[in-house]
C-alpha positions in Angstrom: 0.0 0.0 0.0 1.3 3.5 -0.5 0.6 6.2 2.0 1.2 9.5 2.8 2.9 11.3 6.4 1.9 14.4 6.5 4.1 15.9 9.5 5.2 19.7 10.6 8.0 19.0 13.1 7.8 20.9 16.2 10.7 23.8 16.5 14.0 22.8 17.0 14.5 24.5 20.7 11.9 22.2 22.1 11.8 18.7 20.3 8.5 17.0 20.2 7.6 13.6 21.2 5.0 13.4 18.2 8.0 13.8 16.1 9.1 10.7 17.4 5.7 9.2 17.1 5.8 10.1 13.2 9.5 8.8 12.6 8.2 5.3 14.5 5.3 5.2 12.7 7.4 5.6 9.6 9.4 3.1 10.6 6.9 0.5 11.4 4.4 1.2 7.9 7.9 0.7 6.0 9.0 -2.6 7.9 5.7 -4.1 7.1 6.2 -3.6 3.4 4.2 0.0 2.6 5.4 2.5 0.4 5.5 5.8 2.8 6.0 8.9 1.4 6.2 11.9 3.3 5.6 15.6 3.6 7.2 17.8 6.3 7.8 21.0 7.3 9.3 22.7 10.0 8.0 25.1 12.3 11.3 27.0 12.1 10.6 27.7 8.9 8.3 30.6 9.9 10.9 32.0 12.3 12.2 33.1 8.3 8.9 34.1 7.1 8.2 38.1 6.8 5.6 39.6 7.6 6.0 42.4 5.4 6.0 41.4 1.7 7.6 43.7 -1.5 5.4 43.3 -4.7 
């Protein structure tokens, strides 16, 4: 089966058990034979994003 892992890891200054929830979970889909793909983001990403935008 494939499935998807959609996942926004929680800032790097204060790690997140449910990111190690989603990297077990991961683990355990894939070791039973699924196709996981994933896509994550980070919330320190938006640290970056401006508020102000030039157009």
């Amino acid at each position: 089966m494939r499935i998807l892992l959609v996942h926004n890891h929680y800032g790097s200054s204060a790690p997140s058990g449910e990111n190690r929830v989603f990297e077990a979970e991961r683990a355990l889909l894939r070791s039973r034979g699924h196709e996981v793909l994933e896509f994550t983001r980070h919330s320190d990403e938006i640290r970056r994003w401006s508020l102000h935008h030039d157009q």
